[in-house]
C-alpha positions as CSV (number, residue, x, y, z in Angstrom):
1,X,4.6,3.9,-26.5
2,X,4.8,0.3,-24.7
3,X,1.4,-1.0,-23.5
4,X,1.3,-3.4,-20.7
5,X,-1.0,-5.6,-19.1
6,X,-2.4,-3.6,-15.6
7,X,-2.2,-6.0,-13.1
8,X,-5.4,-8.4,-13.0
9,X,-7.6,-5.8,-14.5
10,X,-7.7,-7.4,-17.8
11,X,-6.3,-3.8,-19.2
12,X,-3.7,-2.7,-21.6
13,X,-1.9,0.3,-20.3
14,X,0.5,2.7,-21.3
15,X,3.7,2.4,-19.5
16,X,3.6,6.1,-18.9
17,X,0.4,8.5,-17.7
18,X,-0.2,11.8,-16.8
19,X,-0.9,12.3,-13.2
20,X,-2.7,15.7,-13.0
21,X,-2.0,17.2,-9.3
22,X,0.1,19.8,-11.6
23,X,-3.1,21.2,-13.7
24,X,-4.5,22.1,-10.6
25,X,-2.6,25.3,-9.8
26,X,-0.9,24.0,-6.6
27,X,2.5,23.6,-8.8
28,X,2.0,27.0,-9.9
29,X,-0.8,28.3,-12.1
30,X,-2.0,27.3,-15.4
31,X,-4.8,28.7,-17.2
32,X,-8.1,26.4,-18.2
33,X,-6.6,26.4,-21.7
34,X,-3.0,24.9,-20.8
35,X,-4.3,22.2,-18.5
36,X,-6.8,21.0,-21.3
37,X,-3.7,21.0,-23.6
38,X,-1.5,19.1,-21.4
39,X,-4.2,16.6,-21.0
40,X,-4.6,16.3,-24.9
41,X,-1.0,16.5,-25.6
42,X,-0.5,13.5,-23.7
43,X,-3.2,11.8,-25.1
44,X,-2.0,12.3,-28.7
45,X,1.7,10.8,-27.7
46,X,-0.1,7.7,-26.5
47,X,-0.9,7.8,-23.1
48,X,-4.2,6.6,-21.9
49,X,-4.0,6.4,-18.1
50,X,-5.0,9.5,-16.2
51,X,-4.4,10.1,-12.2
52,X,-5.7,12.5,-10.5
53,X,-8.0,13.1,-6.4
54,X,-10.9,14.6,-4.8
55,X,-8.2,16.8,-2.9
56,X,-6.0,18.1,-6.1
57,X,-6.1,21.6,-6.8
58,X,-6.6,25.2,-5.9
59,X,-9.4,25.2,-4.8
60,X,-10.3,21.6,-4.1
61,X,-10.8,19.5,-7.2
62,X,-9.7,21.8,-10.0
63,X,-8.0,19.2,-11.3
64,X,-10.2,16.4,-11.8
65,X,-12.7,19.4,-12.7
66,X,-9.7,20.4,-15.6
67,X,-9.1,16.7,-16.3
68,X,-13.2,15.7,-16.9
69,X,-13.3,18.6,-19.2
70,X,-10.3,17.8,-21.4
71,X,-11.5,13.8,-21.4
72,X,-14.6,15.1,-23.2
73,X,-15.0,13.0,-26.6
74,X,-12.3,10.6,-25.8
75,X,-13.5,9.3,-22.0
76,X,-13.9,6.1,-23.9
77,X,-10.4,5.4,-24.9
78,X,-8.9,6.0,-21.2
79,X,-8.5,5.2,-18.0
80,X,-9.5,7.4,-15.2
81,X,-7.9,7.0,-11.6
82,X,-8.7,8.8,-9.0
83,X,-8.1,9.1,-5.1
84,X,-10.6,10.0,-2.0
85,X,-9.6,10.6,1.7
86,X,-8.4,13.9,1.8
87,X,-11.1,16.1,0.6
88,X,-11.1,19.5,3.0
89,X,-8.0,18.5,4.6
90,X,-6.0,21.1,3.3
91,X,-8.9,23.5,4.3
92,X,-9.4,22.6,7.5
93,X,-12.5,20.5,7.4
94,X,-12.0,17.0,6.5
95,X,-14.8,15.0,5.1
96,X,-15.3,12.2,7.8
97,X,-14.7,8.6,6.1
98,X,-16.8,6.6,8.8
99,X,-19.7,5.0,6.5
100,X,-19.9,3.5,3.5
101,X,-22.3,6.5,2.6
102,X,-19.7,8.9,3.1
103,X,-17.1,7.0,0.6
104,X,-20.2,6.7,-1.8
105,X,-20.4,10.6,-1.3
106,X,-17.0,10.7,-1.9
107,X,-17.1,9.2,-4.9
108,X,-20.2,10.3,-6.5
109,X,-18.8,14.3,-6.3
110,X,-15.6,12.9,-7.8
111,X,-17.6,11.9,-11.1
112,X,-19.9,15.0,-11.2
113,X,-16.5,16.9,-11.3
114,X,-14.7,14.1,-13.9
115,X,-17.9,14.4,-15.9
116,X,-17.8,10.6,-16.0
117,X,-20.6,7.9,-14.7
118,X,-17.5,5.5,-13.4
119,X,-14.3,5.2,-12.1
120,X,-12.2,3.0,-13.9
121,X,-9.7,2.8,-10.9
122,X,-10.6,4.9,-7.0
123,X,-8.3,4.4,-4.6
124,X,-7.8,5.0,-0.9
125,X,-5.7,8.5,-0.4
126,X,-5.0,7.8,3.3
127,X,-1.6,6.0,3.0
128,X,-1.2,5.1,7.0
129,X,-4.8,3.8,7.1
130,X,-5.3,0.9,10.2
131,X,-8.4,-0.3,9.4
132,X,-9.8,-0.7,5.7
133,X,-13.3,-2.0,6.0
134,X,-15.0,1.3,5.7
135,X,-13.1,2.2,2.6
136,X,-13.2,-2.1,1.2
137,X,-17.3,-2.0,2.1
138,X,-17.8,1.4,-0.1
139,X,-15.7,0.7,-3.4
140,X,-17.6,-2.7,-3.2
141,X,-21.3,-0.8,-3.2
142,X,-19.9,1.7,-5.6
143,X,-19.3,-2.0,-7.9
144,X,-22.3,-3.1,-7.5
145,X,-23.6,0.7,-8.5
146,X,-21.9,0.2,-11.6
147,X,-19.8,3.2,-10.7
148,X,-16.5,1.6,-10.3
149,X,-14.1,-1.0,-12.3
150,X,-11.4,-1.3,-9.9
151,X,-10.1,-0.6,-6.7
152,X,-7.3,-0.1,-4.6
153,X,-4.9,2.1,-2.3
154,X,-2.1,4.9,-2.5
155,X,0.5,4.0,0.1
156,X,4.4,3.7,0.8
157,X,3.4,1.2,3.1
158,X,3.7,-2.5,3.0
159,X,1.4,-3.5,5.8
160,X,-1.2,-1.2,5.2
161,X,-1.1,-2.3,1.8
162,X,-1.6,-5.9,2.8
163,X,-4.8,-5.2,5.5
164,X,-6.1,-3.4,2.2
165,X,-5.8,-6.4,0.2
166,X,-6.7,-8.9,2.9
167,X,-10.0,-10.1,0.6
168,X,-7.6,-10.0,-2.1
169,X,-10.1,-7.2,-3.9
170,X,-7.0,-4.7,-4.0
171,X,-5.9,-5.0,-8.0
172,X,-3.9,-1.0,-7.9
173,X,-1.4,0.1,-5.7
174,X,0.3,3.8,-5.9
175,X,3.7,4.2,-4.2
176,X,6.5,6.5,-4.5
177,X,9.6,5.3,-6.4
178,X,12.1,7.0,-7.8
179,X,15.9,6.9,-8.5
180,X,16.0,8.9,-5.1
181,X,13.1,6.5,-3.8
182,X,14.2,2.8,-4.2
183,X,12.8,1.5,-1.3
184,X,9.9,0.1,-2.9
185,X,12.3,-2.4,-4.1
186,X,13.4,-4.8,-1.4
187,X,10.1,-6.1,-0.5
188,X,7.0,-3.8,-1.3
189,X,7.1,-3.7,-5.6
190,X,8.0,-7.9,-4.7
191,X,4.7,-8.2,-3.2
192,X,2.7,-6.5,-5.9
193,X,4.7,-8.6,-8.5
194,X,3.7,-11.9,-6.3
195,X,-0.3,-10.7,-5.8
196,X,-0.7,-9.6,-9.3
197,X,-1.4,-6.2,-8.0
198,X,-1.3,-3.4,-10.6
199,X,1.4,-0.9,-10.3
200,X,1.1,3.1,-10.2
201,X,4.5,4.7,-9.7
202,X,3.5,8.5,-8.4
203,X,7.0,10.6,-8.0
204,X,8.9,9.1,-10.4
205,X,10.7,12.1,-11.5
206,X,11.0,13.1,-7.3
207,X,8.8,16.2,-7.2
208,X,11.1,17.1,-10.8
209,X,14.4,17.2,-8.9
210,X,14.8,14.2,-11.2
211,X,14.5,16.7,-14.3
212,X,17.9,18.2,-13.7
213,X,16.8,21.3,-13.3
214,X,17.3,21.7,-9.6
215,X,20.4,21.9,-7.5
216,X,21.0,22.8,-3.8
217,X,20.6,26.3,-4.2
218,X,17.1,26.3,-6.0
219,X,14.4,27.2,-4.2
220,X,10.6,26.3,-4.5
221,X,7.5,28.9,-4.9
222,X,4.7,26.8,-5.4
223,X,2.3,25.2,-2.6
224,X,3.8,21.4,-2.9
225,X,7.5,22.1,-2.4
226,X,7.8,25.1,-0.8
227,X,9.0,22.7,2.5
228,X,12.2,21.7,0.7
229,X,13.1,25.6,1.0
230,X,15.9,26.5,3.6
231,X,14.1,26.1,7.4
232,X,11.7,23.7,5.6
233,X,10.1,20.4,7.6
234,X,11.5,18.1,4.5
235,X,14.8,20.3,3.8
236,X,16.7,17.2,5.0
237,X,14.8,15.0,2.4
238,X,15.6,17.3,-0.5
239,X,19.5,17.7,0.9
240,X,19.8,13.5,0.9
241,X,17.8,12.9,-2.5
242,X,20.2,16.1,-4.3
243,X,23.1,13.3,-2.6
244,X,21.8,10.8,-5.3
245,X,20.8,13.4,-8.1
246,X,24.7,14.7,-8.2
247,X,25.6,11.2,-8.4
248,X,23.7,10.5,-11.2
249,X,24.6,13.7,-13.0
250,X,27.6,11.3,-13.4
251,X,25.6,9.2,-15.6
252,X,23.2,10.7,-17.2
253,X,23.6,13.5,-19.7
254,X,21.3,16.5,-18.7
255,X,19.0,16.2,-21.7
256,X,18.3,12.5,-20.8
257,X,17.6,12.8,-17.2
258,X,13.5,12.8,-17.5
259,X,13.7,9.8,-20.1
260,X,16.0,7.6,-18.3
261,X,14.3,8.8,-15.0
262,X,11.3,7.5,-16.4
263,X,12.4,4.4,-18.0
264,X,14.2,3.1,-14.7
265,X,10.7,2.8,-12.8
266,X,9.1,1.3,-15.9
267,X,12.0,-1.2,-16.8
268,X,10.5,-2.9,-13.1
269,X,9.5,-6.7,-13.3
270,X,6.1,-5.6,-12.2
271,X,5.4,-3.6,-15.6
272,X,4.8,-0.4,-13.2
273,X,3.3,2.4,-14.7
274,X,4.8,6.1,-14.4
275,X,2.4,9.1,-14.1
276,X,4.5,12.0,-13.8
277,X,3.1,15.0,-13.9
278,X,3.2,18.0,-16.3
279,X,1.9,21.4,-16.8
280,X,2.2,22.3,-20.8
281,X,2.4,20.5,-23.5
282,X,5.9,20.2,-24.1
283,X,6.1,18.6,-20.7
284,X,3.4,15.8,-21.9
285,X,5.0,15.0,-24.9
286,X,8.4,14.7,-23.4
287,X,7.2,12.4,-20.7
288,X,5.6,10.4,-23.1
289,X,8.4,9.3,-25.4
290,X,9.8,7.9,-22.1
291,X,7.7,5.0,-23.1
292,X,8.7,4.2,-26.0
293,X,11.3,1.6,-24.4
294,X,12.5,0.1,-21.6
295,X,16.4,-0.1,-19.7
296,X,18.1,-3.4,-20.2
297,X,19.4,-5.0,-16.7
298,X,22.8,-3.9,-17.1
299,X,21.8,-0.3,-18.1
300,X,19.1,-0.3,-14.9
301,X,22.3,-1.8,-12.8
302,X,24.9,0.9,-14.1
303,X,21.9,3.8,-11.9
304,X,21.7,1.9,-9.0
305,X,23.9,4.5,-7.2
């Protein structure tokens, strides 16, 4: 596994984690056993960055409950990221985020299910956010609680990420990017790389139509991509990124997909960090060796499709 420096945290990081949205049974379900396997699998092939939110699982917060559990004995030797700002969204209460008590609460539930007295990394989960003092004033209190190391904000959005960083506090950034997702590219990962700002690539493997496992006429039972299904509200995303998957079919034998998948958004100047997901040990282990080694410029110029 390579290990890079994290932005300006002062942290060495493996250039692949395990984000754990899929331990919480909204990818399908997984039994208590599984998910604390998947987490330790990934931890024995080197990974020591783990993702996960307030809002991830069936119900809310299995996974960070699943993810605090499997961290038991080795909390030390990782880091723990996680995300508030959508906690009851999905169950038709939202927790209101209009004091910096109600981030604090936030937060403090996030660590009684992590069981963990500090975030290494929290970061905002509302990616179109206008005004960022709210959120800026509470990860600052939770600092000066001792509760939190770093802080930042998951968004695909340049501007928003800039308001976030206007004190120049904002050391992580999430953002989708992808093979299918190169966006991030012409000015947004450019950014990071000029404000030092840590990199979190979530979706590198495109919701696993990157896996090559997928083709136009698959279709999706679980809660997160059941809208790429035929009549679906993002049927027209899934029918343009399966444009650039056949393309790169060209490319890429099918056993490589996943490692060169990974090793694109990881080969980035701004030493980004992958955390795709996985649900079984296999899955953890396999996305791990992806970081053994990086894609040389010609290699990374030969995907560019």
């Amino acid at each position: 596994m390579l290990y890079r420096d994290f932005g300006r945290t002062g942290w060495k990081i493996s250039a692949v984690g395990m984000g754990t949205w899929n331990i919480g049974n909204q990818w399908g379900a997984i039994d208590d056993a599984t998910s604390w396997a998947t987490v330790r699998s990934a931890f024995d092939s080197g990974m020591n960055l783990f993702d996960t939110a307030e809002s991830y699982g069936l119900p809310n917060g299995l996974s960070e409950e699943r993810l605090g559990t499997a961290l038991a004995g080795i909390r030390q030797d990782v880091y723990v990221v996680s995300k508030v700002g959508n906690w009851g969204k999905r169950t038709g209460q939202v927790v209101p985020k209009t004091t910096v008590d109600m981030i604090r609460l936030c937060a403090h539930a996030s660590l009684h299910r992590l069981r963990t007295d500090y975030h290494d990394v929290l970061l905002c989960h509302e990616g179109d956010l206008e005004d960022p003092d709210v959120y800026l004033a509470g990860f600052q209190a939770l600092q000066k609680e001792g509760r939190l190391r770093s802080y930042g904000i998951s968004t695909n959005s340049l501007d928003v990420l800039k308001r976030f960083n206007k004190e120049g506090g904002c050391k992580v950034v999430q953002v989708d990017y992808s093979l299918v997702a190169r966006a991030p590219e012409a000015e947004f990962l450019p950014y990071c790389e000029t404000q030092k700002i840590a990199v979190m690539v979530r979706g590198p493997l495109a919701k696993g139509l990157l896996s090559g496992g997928y083709t136009r006429q698959s279709t999706f039972d679980d809660d997160v991509r059941s809208s790429y299904n035929e009549g679906g509200s993002d049927r027209a995303t899934f029918e343009r990124r399966m444009d650039t998957v056949d393309k790169l079919r060209e490319l890429i034998e099918p056993a490589d997909m996943v490692r060169t998948s990974l090793q694109y958004v990881i080969s980035h100047p701004t030493l980004a960090v992958a955390i795709p997901g996985a649900k079984s040990v296999e899955q953890a282990a396999m996305n791990a060796a992806a970081g053994d080694d990086e894609l040389s410029e010609a290699e990374l110029e030969r995907l560019r499709v």
